[in-house]
C-alpha positions, 0 to 999 in steps of 0.5 A, spaced: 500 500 500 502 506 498 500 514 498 503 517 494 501 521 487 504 518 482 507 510 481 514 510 480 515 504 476 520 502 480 514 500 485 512 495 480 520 492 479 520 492 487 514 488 487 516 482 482 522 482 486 518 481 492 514 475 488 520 472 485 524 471 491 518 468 496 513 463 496 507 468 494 505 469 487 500 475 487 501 481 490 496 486 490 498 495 489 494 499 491 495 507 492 490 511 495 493 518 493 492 518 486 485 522 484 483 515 482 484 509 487 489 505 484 489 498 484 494 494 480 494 485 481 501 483 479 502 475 479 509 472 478 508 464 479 512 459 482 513 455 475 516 462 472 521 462 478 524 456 477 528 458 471 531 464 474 537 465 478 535 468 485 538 474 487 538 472 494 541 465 495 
């Protein structure tokens, strides 16, 4: 969850990373302080990790 006005992409990149060094597989941004409620769904499944190198082994 954020508050801020605008959604840097760097909050998008920052969320993968998130989902492709965990268990998880989806992720829900949301950003109150936009005029319009900003609610993004980010799904990175567990099959996709497998072929990637970790960053934080």
């Amino acid at each position: 969850m954020k508050a801020e006005k605008f959604v840097n992409r760097d909050e998008i990149k920052r969320i993968y990373d998130y989902l492709r060094n965990s268990k998880y597989e989806l992720a829900y941004f949301i950003n109150f302080a936009s005029p319009k409620l900003y609610v993004r769904r980010i799904i990175f499944t567990n099959d996709r990790k497998l072929s990637m190198p970790s960053k934080f082994v």
